[in-house]
Residue frames as qw, qx, qy, qz and C-alpha x, y, z in Angstrom:
[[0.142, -0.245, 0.948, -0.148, 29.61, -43.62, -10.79],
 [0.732, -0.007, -0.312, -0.605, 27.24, -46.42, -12.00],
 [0.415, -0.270, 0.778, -0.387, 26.44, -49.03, -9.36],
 [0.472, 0.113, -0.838, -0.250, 26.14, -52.54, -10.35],
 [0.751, -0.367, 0.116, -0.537, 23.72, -55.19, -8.94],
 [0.692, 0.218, -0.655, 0.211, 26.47, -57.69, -8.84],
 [0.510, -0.193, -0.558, 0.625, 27.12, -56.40, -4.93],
 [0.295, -0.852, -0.401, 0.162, 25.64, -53.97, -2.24],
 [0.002, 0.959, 0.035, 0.282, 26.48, -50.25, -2.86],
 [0.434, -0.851, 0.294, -0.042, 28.31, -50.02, 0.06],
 [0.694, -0.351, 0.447, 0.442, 30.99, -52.17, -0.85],
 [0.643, 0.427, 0.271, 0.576, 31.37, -50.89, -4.32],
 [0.095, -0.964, 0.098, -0.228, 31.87, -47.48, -2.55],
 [0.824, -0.475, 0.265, 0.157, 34.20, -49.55, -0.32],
 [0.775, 0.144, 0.337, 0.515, 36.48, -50.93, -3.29],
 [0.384, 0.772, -0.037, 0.505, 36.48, -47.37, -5.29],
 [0.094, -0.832, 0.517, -0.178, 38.43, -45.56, -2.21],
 [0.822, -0.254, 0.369, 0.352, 40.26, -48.41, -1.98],
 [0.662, 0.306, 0.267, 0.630, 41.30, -47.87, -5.73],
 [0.227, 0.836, -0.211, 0.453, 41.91, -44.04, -5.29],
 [0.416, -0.828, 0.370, -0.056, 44.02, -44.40, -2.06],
 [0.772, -0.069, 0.375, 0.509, 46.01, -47.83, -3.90],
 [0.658, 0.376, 0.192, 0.624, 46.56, -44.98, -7.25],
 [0.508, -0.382, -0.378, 0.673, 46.71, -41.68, -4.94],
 [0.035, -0.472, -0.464, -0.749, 44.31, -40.04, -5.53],
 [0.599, -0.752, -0.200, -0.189, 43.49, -40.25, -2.27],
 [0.409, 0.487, -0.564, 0.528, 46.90, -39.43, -0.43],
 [0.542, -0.409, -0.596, 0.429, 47.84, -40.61, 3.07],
 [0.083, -0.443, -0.285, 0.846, 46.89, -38.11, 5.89],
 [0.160, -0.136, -0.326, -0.922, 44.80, -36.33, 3.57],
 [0.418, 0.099, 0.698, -0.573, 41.38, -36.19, 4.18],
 [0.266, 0.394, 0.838, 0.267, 38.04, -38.31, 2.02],
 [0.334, -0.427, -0.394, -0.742, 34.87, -36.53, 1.08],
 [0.250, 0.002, 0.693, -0.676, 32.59, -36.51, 3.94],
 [0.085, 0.262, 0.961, -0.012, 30.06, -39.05, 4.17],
 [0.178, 0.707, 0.343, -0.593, 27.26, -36.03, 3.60],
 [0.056, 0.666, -0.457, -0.587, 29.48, -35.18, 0.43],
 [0.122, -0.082, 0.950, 0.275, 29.68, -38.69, -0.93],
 [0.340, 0.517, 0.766, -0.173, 25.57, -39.55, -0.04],
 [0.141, 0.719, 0.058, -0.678, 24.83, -36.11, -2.17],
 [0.134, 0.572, -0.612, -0.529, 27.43, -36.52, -4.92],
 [0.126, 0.039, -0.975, -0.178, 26.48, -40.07, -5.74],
 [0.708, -0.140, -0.192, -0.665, 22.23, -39.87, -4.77],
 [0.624, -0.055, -0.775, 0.078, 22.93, -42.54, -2.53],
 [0.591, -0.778, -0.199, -0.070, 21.56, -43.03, 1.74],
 [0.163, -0.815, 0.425, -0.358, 24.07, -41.63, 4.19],
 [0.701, -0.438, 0.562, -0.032, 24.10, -44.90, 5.82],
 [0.892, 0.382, 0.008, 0.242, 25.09, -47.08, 2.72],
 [0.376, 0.774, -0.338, 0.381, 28.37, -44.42, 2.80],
 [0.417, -0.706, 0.415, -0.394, 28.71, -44.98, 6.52],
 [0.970, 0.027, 0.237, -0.034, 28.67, -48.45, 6.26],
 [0.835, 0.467, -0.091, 0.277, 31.42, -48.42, 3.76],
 [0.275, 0.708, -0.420, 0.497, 33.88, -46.25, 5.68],
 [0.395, -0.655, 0.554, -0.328, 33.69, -47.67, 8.51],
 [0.963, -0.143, 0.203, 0.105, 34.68, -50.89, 7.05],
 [0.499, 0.665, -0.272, 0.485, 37.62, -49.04, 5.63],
 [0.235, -0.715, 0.419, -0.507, 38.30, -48.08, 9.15],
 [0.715, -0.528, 0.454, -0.054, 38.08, -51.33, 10.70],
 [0.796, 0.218, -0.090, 0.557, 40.84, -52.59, 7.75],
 [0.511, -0.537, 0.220, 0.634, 42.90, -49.68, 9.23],
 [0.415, 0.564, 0.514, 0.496, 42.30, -47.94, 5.96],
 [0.161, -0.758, -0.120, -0.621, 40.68, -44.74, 7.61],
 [0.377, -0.183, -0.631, 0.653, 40.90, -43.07, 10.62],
 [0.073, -0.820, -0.538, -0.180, 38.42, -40.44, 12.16],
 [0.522, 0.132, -0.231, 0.810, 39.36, -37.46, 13.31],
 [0.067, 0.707, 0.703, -0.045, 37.03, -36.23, 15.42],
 [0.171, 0.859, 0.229, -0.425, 35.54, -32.85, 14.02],
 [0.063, 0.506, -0.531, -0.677, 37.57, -32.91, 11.10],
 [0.890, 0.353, -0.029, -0.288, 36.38, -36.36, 9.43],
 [0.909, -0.157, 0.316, 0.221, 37.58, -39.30, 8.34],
 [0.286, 0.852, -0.398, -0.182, 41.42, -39.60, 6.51],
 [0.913, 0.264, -0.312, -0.008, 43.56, -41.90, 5.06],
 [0.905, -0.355, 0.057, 0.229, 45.87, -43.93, 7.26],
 [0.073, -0.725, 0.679, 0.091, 49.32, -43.45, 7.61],
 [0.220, -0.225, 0.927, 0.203, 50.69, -46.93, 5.43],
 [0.639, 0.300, 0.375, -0.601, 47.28, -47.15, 4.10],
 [0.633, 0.676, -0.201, -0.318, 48.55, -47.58, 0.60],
 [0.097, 0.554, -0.825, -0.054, 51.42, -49.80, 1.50],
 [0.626, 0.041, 0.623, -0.467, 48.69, -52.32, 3.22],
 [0.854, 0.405, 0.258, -0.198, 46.43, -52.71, 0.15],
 [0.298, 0.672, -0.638, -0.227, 49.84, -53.01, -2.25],
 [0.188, -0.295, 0.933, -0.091, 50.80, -56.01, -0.27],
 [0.667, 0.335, 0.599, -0.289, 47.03, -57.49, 0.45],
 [0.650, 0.617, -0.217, -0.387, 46.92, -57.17, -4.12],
 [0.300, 0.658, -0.650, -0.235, 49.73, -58.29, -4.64],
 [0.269, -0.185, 0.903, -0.280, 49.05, -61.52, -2.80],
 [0.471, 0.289, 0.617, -0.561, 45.85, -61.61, -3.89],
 [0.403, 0.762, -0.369, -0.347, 46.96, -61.62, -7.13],
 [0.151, -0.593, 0.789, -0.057, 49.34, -64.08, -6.51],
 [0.375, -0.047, 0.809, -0.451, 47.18, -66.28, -4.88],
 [0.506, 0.528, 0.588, -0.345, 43.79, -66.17, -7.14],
 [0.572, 0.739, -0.083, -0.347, 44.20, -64.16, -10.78],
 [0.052, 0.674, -0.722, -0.147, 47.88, -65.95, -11.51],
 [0.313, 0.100, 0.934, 0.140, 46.75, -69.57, -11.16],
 [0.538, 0.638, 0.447, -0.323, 43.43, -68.41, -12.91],
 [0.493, 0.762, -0.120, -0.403, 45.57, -66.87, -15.76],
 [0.030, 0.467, -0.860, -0.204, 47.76, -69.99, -16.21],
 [0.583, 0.255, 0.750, -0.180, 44.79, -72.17, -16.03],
 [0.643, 0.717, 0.195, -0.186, 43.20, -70.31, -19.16],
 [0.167, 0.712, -0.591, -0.340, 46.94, -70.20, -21.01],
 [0.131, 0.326, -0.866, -0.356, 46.63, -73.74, -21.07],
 [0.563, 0.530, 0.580, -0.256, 43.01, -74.39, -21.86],
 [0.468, 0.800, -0.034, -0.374, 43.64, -72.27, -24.62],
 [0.923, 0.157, 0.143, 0.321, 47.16, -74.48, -25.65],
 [0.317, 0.904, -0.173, 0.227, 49.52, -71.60, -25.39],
 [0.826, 0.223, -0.294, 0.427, 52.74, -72.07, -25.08],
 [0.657, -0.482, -0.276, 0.510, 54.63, -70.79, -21.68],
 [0.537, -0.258, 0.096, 0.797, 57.24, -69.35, -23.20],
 [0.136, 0.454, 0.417, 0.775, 55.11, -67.30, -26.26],
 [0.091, -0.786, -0.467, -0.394, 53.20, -65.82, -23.56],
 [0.709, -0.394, 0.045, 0.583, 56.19, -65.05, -21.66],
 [0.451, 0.213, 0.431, 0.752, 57.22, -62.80, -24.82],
 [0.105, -0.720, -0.446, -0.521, 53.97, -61.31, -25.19],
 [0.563, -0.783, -0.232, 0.126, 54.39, -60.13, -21.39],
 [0.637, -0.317, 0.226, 0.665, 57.36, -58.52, -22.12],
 [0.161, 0.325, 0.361, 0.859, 56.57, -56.61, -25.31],
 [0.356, -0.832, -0.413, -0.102, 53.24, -55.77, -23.29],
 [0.449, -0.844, -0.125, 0.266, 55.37, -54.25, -20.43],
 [0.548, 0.000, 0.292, 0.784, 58.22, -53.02, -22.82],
 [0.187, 0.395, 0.448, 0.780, 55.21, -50.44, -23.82],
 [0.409, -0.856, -0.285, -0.136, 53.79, -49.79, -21.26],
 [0.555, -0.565, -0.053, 0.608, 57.44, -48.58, -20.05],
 [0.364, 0.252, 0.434, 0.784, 57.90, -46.71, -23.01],
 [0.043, -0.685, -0.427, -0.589, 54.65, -45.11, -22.88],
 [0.689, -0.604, -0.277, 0.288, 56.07, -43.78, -19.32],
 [0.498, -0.340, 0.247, 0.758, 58.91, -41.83, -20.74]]
C-alpha cells in the first residue's frame, strides 16, 4: 500500500476496508487483521490503525469482540452499497453530466457509449 499526502493515513486505511468489505474481501462476521497485524504489515503507528477502526466502528462498520478482535458487521456491506450509491447519485452524476456538456456531447451518444461500455463488461462476466 502506498499512502498519499492528499489525507491522514488513518483514513486512507479507513476507505481501503471500506473497499474490501463493499467487494468482499472482507466478508460479514468474518474477522479484519488485527490492529498489531495491520501497524506491522503496512510500517505504520498502532494508533494511526486504531484510529481508523474505530471510526469504522462508530459507522457500525466493525464490531469488537472482546478477545477475539474486531469483525465486520452483520449488513456492513449493504450500508456502504446504499451510502455509494447515493453518493454517487448525489456528487459524481451531476459532476459527470456537468463535464458531458462542457465537453458538447450529446446525451444520447453518451447514452450509447454507456451501454456498449456495460454490454462488455457483461460479456466479460460470462
Amino acid at each position: 500500500m502506498e499512502w498519499t499526502d492528499g489525507q491522514p493515513i488513518y483514513r486512507q486505511l479507513r476507505d481501503l476496508v471500506i473497499q474490501r468489505v463493499m467487494d468482499g474481501s472482507f466478508p460479514e462476521g468474518e474477522a479484519i487483521p488485527s490492529v498489531r497485524q495491520v501497524a506491522t504489515d503496512y510500517r505504520i503507528n498502532h494508533l494511526t490503525v486504531s484510529k481508523a477502526y474505530q471510526e469504522l466502528v462508530e459507522m457500525g462498520l466493525l464490531e469488537t469482540r472482546r478477545g477475539l478482535g474486531m469483525f465486520v458487521a452483520s449488513g456492513a456491506r449493504g450500508s456502504l452499497t446504499n451510502d455509494e450509491q447515493q453518493r454517487f447519485l448525489d456528487e459524481e452524476l451531476p459532476a459527470f453530466v456537468s463535464r458531458v456538456r462542457m465537453l458538447g456531447l450529446a446525451m444520447d451518444e453518451v447514452i450509447e457509449q454507456l451501454m456498449i461500455v456495460q454490454g462488455n463488461l457483461n460479456a466479460d462476466h460470462h
